[in-house]
N, C-alpha and C positions, 0 to 999 in steps of 0.2 A: 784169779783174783777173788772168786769168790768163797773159795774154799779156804782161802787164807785169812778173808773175814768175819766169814762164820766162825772160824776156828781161835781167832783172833778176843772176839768180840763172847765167844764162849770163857774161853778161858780169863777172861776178863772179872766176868762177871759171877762165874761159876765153876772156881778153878779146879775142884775133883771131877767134876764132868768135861771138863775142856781141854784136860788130860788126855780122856779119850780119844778125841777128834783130832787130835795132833796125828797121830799114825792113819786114821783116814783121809787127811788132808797133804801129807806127805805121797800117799799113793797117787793121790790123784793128780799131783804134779808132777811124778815120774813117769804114769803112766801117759799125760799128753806129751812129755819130750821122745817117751821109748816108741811111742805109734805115731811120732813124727807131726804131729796136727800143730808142736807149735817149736821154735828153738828155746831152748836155755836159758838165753838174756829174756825171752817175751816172759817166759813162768815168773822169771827170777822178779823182772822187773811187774808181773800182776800182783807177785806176793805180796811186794813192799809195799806196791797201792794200795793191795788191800788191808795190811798190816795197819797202813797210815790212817788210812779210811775209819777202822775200826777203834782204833787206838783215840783218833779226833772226835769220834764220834761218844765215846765212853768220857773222855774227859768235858766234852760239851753237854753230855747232862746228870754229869756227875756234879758239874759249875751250876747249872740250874734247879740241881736238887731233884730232878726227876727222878735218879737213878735208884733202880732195884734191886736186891739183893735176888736172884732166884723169881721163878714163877709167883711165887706167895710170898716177896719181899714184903713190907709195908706199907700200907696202901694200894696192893694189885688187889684187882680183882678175885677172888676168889679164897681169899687172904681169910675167909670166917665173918666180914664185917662190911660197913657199905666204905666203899673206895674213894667216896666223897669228900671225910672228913680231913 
């Protein structure tokens, strides 16, 4: 679940980097059904919560106007200026 939301929630936000995280996030869903820790339906079914999670979570402060483009969006900190304005 949670590698479906970071990945989720990256590529969202920061689609040439979140590219990346697709194939690390893929592995690590194969790798808990091949070493048996979980079944199929449990991965299948964290993705989509996570998927949801992230998805909800982007459009809820995307409505609020929080939302950032990247690290040094406008208005993050570190952006060159005070993050107040």
């Amino acid at each position: 679940m949670v590698a479906a939301a970071f990945t989720t929630a990256t590529v969202l936000t920061a689609p040439s980097a979140g590219l990346l995280t697709v194939p690390l996030a893929t592995v690590v869903c194969y790798g808990r059904v091949r070493t048996r820790v979980h079944w199929p339906g449990d991965v299948a079914g964290g993705a989509a919560l996570g998927i949801a999670i992230a998805v909800g979570q982007h459009r809820l402060l995307a409505h609020a106007g929080r939302l950032h483009r990247g690290p040094f969006g406008p208005g993050a900190a570190g952006a060159g200026g005070d993050s107040d304005q």
